[in-house]
N, C-alpha and C positions, 0 to 999 in steps of 0.2 A: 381651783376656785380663787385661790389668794391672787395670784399670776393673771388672772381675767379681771377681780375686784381692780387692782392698782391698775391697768389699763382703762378700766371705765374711768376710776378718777381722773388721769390725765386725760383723759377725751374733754371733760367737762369742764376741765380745767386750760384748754387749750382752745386756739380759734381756726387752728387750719393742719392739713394731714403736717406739714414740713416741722411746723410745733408739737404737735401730738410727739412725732418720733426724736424731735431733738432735747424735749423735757424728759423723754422714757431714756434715753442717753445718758444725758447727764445727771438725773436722780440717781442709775444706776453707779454712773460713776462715782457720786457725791457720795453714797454709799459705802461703797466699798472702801473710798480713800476716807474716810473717819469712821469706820467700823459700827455704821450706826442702821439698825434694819431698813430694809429698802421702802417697807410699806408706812414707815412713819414719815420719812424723806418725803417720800411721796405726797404722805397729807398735809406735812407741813408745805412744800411748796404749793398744793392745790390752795391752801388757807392763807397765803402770800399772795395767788394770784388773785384772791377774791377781794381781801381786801387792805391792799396795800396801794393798785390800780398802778405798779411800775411794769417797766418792760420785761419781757422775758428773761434776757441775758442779766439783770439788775436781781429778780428773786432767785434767781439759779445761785448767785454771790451771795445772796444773801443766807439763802438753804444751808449751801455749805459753811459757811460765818457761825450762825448756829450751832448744826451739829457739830463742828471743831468746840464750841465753847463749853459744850458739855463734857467734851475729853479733858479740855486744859481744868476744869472741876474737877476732876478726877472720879467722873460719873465712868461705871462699868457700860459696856454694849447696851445689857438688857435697862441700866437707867438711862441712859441717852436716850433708846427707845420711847419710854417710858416719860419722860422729859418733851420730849418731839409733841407724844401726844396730850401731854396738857398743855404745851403752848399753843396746841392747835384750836385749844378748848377757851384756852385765854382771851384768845387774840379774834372769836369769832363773831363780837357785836361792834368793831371797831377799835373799841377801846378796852385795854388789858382788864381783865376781870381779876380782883383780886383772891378770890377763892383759888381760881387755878394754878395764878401768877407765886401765890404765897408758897407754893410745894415749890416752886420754881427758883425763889429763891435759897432755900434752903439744898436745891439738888445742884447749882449753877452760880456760884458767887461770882463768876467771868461775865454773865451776859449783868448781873446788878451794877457790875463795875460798872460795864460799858454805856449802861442806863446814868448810872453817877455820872460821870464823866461827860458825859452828852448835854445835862441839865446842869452843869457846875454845881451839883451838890451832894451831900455827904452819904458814901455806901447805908449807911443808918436810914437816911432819911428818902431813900428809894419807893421802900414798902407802905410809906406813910401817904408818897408820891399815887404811887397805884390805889392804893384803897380809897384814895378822893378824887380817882376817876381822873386822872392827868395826865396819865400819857397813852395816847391813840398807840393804835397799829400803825398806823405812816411814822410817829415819833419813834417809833420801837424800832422800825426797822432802818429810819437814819444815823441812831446810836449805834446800832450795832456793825451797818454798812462804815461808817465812819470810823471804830475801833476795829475794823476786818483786818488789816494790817498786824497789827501787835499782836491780835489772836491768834493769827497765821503763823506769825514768828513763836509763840508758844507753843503753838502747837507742832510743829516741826522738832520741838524737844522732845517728843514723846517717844517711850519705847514702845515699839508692839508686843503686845499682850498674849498670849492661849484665849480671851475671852475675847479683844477684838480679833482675833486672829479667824475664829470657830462663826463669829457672823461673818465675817467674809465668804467661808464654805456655804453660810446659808444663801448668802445674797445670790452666792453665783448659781447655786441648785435651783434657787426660786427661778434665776433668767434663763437658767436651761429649761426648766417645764415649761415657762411663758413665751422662747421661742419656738419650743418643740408644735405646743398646743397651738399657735399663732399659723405655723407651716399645715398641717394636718388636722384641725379642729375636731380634733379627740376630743375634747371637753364638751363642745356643743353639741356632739354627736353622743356621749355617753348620758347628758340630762335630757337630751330628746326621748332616747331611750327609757330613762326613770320615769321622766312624765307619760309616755307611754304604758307603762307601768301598771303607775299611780291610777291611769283613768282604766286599765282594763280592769281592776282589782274595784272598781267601782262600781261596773257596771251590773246590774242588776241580774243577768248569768250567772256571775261570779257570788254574789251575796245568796241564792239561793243553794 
């Protein structure tokens, strides 16, 4: 189900089969190389594509920009995750919400930098930045494409983990079910079956 879910997403999040497969790529990749679970990767770049309006290959840098920032934070897997999805929550009326963005920066002092530094002004005065509604989703995502660099270079310090280590196991288990399921439509075939089910266990036969 999880393996079908993130495919729906990138369908909707994409405009032709060649995107659909090269975003199911690269999220997977983007994944794996910052240990960050594949289905938040996913939503954060669907919520990039909706409302940032850049090209493909610009939110895929940007996705991974991200999730590296969460590591150089010293956010474990399951917060990176977890981080992915409130920025997802943040960032989905345009402009950063600051209910979401506030957990955000307390899990990610890397991406407040890079918000400072993008506005010439002070880590402190970020927070202050967000809750009067000042910086969009297109601003968000030029600070942090802008700082992608130096994040990079931090994050290439990092030692691998047991905890990033163990979602990498999972990402790949996920791509093995989601190609298995994708070649053989086991899944479609086994809720055909449940709804089947579901309606003979309905029919009036049955209830008496």
């Amino acid at each position: 189900d999880q393996a079908a879910s993130l495919a729906a997403r990138l369908r909707l999040a994409t405009k032709s089969q060649e995107e659909f497969t090269r975003a199911q790529q690269a999220t997977y990749a983007i994944a794996q190389r910052t240990s960050a679970e594949w289905g938040s990767v996913v939503g954060l770049y669907a919520q990039l594509a909706q409302t940032t309006g850049m090209g493909q290959e610009r939110i895929l840098a940007l996705t991974e920009t991200i999730s590296q920032a969460f590591q150089v934070s010293g956010a474990s897997a399951e917060e990176t995750s977890n981080g992915l999805r409130q920025l997802q929550q943040a960032m989905a009326g345009g402009v950063l919400r600051a209910e979401e963005f506030n957990t955000i920066i307390e899990t990610s002092p890397r991406i407040v930098q890079a918000l400072a530094d993008h506005f010439g002004i002070a880590f402190g005065d970020v927070r202050k930045y967000v809750n009067d509604g000042k910086v969009s989703s297109e601003q968000f995502a030029q600070a942090l494409l802008k700082g992608s660099a130096d994040i990079q270079r931090d994050f290439d310090k990092l030692p691998l983990t047991v905890s990033r280590a163990t979602q990498q196991v999972r990402n790949a288990l996920l791509g093995l079910v989601g190609d298995a399921d994708s070649a053989s439509g086991a899944s479609n075939d086994l809720a055909t079956g449940i709804q089947d089910l579901a309606r003979t266990l309905e029919s009036p036969e049955v209830k008496q």
